[in-house]
N, C-alpha and C positions, 0 to 999 in steps of 0.2 A: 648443335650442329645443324640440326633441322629446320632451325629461324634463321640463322647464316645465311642456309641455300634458299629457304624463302622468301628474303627480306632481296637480298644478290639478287635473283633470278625472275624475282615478281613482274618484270619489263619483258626479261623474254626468257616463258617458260620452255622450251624447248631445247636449248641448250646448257641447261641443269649440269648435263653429264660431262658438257666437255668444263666446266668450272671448276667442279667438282672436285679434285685433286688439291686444284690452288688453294681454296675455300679450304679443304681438312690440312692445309699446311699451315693456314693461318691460325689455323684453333688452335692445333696443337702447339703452335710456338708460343700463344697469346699468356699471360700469368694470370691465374684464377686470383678475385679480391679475397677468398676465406685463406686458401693454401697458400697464397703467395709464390705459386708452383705451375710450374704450364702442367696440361696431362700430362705431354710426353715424359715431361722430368717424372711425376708419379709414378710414371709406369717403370719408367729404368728402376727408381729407387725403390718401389717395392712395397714402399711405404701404402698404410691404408689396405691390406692385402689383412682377407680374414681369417682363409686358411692356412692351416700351418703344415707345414713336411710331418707324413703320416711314415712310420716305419715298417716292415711285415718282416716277421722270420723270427729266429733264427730258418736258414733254408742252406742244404749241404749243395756244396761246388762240385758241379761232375769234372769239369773241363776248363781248362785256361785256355780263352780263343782270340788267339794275337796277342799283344803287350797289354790291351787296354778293356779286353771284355772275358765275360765269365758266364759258361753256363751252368744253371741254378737247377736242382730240383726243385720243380712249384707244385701244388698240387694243381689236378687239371679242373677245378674250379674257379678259378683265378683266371683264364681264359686269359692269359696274357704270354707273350711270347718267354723263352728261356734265357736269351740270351741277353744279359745286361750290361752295361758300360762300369764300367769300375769306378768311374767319379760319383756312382749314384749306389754304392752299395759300401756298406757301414760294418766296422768290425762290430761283433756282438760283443756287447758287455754285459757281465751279467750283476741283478740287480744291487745296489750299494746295500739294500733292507737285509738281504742273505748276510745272520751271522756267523753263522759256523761252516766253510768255507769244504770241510769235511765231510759233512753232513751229505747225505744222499735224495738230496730235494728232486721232484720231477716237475719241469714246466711243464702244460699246457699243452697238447701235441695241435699243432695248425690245423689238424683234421678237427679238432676238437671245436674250433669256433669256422666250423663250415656255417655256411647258411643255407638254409635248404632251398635246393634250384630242381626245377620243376625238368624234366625231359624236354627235347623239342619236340615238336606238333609230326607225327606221324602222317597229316593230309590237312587242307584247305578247311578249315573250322569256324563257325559262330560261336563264341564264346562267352559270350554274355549280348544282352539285349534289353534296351532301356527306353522309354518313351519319356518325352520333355514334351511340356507344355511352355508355348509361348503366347504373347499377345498373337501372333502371327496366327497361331496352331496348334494342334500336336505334332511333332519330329518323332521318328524311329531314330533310334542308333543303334549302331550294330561294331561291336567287339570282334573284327576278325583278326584269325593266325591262321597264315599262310604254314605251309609244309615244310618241314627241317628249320619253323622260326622258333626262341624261346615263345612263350605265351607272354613274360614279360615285355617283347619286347613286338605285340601285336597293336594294334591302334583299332581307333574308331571311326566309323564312315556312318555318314545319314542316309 
């Protein structure tokens, strides 16, 4: 897409933006020589997609909320809202391997595969602190976390 807009707009670079649109309509419609496939079709069909549908729970229903949503007990690690759509939540089956059906087996409790999450930042923090050599120089960098952030999700500033 990027030599599209370069190659189009190399006359007149300034209005890049207003082409812009037409130009990602033509990509997308255009058929790749390996796929035989515009993107767009790719992307509908789904095809070439690496991840796959991850499932979590078992997890008990407190509430039936309208015809089509349901809220979940989650644990509050999961930092994810409660309330779920019902075309995306799967009756539990339990596993085919289980033979004896009687038998008093205990799965895995959800708490059991927590991962450990760190508190959030109780005030504005340096958190780590690293010096990089380049041909330019030495750089500082600096690890901060801001107040009520995880520490995960802190960044780095020169």
């Amino acid at each position: 897409m990027v030599h599209l807009l370069r190659g189009y707009n190399s006359k007149h670079p300034k209005t890049w933006d207003e082409s812009h649109p037409y130009l990602q309509f033509a990509f997308n419609r255009a058929i790749h020589g390996s796929t035989l496939k515009s993107p767009f079709e790719e992307w509908l069909t789904g095809e070439g997609k690496k991840l796959k549908p991850i499932c979590y729970g078992p997890f008990k229903i407190i509430k039936q909320i309208g015809d089509n949503a349901f809220q979940l007990e989650l644990p509050p690690y999961m930092h994810m809202y409660s309330v779920i759509n019902a075309e995306n939540l799967k009756l539990f089956e339990p596993s085919p391997l289980d033979d004896d059906p009687d038998e008093d087996t205990c799965l895995p409790s959800v708490d059991d595969l927590k991962i450990e999450q760190e508190d959030p930042l109780q005030e504005d923090c340096n958190l780590e602190q690293k010096v990089r050599e380049t041909r330019h120089g030495k750089y500082e960098y600096f690890h901060i976390g801001k107040k009520g952030q995880f520490p995960i999700k802190s960044k780095w500033y020169i």
